[in-house]
C-alpha positions as CSV (number, residue, x, y, z in Angstrom):
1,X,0.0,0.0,0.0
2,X,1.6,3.3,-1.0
3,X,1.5,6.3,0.8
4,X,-1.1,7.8,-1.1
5,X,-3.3,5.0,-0.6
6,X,-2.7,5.0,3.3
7,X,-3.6,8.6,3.5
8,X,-6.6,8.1,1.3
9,X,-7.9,5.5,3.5
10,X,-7.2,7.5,6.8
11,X,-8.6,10.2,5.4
12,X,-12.0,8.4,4.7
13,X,-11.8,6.8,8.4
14,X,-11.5,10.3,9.9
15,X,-13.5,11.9,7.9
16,X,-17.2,13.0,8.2
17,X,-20.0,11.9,6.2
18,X,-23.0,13.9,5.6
19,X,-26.0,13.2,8.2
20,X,-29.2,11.4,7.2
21,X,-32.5,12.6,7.1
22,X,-34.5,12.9,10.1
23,X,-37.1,10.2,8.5
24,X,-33.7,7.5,8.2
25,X,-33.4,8.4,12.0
26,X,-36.6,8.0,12.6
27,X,-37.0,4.5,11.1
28,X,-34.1,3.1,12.8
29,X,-35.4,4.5,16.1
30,X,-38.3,2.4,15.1
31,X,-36.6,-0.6,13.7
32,X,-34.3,-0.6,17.2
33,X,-37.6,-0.2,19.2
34,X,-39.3,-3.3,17.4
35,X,-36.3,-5.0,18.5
36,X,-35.4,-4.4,22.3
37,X,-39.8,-4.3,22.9
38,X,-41.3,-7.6,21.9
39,X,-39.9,-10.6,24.2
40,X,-39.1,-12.9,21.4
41,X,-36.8,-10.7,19.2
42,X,-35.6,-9.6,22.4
43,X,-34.5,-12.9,23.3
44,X,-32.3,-13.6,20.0
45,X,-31.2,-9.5,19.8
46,X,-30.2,-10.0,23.6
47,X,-26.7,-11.9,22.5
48,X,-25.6,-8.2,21.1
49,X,-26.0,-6.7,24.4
50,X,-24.3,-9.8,25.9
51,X,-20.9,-9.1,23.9
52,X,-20.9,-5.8,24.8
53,X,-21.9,-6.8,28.6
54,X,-19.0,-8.6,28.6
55,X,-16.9,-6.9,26.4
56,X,-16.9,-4.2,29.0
57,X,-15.9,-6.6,31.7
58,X,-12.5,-7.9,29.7
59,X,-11.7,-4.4,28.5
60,X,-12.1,-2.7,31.9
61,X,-10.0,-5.3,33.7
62,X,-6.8,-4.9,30.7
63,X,-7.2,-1.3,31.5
64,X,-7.1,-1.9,35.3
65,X,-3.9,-4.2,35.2
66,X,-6.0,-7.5,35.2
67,X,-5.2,-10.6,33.1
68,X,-7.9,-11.5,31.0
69,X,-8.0,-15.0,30.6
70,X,-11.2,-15.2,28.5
71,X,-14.7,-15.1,27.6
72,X,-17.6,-17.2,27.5
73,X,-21.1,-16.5,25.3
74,X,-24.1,-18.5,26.0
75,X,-27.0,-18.8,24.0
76,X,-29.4,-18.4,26.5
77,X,-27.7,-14.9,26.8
78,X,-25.6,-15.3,29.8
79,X,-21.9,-14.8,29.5
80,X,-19.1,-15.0,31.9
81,X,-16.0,-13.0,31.5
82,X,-12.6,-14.3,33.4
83,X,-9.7,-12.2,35.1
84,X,-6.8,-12.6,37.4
85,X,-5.3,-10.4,39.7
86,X,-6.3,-9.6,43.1
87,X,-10.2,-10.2,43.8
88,X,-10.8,-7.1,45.6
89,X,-10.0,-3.2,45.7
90,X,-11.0,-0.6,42.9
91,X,-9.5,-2.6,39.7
92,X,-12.1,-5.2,40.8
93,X,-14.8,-3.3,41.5
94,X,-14.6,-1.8,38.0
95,X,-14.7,-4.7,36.3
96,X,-17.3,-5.9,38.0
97,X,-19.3,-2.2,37.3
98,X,-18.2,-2.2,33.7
99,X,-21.0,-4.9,32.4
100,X,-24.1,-3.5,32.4
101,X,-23.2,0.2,32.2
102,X,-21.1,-0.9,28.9
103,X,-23.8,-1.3,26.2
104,X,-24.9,2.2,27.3
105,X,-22.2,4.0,27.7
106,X,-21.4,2.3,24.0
107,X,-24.3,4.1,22.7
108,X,-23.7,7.1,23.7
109,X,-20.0,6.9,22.3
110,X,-21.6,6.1,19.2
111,X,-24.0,8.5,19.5
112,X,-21.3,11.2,20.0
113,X,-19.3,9.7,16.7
114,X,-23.1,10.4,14.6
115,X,-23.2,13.7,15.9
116,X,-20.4,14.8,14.4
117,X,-21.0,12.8,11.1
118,X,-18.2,10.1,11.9
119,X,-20.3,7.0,10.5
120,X,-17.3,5.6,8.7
121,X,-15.1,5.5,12.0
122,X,-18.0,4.2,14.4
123,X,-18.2,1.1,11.7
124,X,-14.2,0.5,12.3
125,X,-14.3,1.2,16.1
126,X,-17.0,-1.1,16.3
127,X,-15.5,-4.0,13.9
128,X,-11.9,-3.6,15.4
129,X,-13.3,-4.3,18.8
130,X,-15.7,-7.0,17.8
131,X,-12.0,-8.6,16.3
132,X,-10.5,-8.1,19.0
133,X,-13.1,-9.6,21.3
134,X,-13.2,-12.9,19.3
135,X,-9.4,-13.6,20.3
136,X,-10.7,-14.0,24.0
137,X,-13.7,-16.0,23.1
138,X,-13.5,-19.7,24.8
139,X,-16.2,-21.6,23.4
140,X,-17.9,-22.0,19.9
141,X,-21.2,-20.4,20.6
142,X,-19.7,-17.3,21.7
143,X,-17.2,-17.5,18.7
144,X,-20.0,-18.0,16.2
145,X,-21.8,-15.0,18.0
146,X,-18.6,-12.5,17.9
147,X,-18.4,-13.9,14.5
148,X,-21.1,-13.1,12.7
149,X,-21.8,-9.9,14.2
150,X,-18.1,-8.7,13.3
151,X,-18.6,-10.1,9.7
152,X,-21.8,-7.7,9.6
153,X,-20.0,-4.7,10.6
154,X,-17.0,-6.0,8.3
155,X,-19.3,-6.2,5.3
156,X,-21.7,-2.8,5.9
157,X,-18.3,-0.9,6.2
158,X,-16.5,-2.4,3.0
159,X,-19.7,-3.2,0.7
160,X,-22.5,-0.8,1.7
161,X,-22.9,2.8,0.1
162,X,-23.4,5.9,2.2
163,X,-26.8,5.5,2.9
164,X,-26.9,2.0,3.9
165,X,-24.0,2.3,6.4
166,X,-25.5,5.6,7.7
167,X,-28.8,3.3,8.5
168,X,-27.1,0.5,10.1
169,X,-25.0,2.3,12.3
170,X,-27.9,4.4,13.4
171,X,-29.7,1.4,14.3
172,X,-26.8,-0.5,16.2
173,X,-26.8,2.9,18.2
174,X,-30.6,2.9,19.3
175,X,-30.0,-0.7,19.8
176,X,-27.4,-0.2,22.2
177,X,-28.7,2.8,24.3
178,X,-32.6,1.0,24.4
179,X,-31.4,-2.2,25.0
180,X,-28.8,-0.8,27.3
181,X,-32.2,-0.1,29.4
182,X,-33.8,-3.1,29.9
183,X,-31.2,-5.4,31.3
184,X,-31.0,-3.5,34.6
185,X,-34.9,-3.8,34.6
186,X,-34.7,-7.6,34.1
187,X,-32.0,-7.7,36.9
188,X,-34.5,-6.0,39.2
189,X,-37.3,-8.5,38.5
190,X,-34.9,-11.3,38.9
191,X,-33.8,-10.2,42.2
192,X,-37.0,-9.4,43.5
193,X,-37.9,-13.1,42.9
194,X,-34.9,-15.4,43.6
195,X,-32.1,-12.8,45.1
196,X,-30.1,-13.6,42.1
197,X,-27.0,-13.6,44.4
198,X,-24.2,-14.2,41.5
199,X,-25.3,-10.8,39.8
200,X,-22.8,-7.9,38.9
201,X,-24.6,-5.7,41.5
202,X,-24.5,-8.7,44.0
203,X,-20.7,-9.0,43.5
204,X,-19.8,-5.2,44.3
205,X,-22.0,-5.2,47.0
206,X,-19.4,-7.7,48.5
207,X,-16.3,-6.1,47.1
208,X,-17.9,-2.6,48.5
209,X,-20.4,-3.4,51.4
210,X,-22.7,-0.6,49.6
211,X,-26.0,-2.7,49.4
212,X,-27.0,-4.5,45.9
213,X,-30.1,-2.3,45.5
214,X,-27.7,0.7,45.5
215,X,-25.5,-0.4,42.3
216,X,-28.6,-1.4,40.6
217,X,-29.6,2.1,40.7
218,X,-26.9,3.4,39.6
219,X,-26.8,0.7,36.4
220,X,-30.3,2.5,36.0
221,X,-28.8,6.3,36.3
222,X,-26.0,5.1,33.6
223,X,-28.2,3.7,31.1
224,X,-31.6,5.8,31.2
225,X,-28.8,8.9,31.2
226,X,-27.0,7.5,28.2
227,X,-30.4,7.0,25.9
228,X,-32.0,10.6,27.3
229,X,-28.2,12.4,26.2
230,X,-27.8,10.1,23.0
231,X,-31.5,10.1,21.4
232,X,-30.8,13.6,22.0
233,X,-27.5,13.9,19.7
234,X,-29.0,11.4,17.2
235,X,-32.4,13.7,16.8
236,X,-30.2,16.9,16.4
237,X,-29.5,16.1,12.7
């Protein structure tokens, strides 16, 4: 690849792209809505938010000094994501805080990329995570998973013309900040039936003594504050 090439192509990844129209937002608003509502696309679309659940767990412990040692995707949407270093103190904790306010906090990254017309590098981010994910994966559902949704991202962002990748990154962003919602809501409900004592919120109440229902609320502050501030960038087109 010669220079001119290179430059070409960083150029395009940096670059901005011109906005849709407020109808394109619109539809993938509703298209992402359709998805995260109804419990039966929910339950397949669900395996998105679990790679980015735990996604946010193995990134959060690298950045924190921990040695990820890999990650598990199972199809009933559960995932469990392995680290070593010391089990307590503030690296810990962060890991452990990182898994449900990751899809969110996702979002409204993305969200801040479309706000400033970067649809080409949101595609990239996106698919260069997604790669590097799959490295960590140890077992063949959650490779197929990691898989195939990096292969979609791979091909939109090659393939796909201006408008098309415009639409589907707009929809993977509503995805993430609505779906980002629901999972704390489900944790609720599942607390408030069985305890659900293995839960993320369950785990840094040990590591912190602050009670369960405290962190819960706080996964609920992080993801209903991520869709209010991102559906707000996305509508400003």
């Amino acid at each position: 690849m010669d220079s001119t090439t290179a430059t070409s192509l960083w150029d395009e990844l940096v670059g901005t792209q011109p906005d849709p129209d407020l109808w394109v937002v619109l539809a993938t608003l509703a298209a992402a809505v359709a998805v995260v509502v109804p419990h039966g696309l929910w339950r397949l679309a669900r395996n998105a938010i679990t790679i980015a659940h735990e996604g946010g767990h193995g990134l959060v412990a690298l950045l924190t000094g921990r040695t990820l040692t890999g990650i598990r995707l199972h199809s009933d949407t559960s995932g469990l994501t392995v680290s070593r270093g010391k089990p307590y103190g503030i690296g810990m904790i962060l890991t452990a805080a990182a898994g449900y306010t990751a899809p969110p906090l996702l979002g409204l990254g993305g969200a801040a990329l479309l706000a400033t017309g970067r649809i080409t590098l949101l595609l990239w981010v996106a698919t260069a995570l997604l790669l590097a994910m799959l490295v960590m994966i140890r077992n063949a559902y959650g490779v197929l998973t990691v898989f195939l949704t990096g292969g979609a991202f791979l091909l939109v962002s090659w393939l796909a013309g201006p408008q098309v990748q415009a639409a589907f990154a707009y929809v993977v962003v509503w995805f993430l900040l609505l779906g980002g919602v629901r999972p704390a809501f489900e944790l609720q409900a599942k607390r408030r039936r069985s305890g659900a004592g293995d839960s993320d919120a369950d785990q840094l109440s040990r590591l912190t003594h602050v009670p369960a229902g405290l962190w819960l609320f706080l996964f609920h502050v992080v993801s209903l504050s991520s869709l209010i501030g991102g559906g707000r960038w996305l509508l400003e087109v």
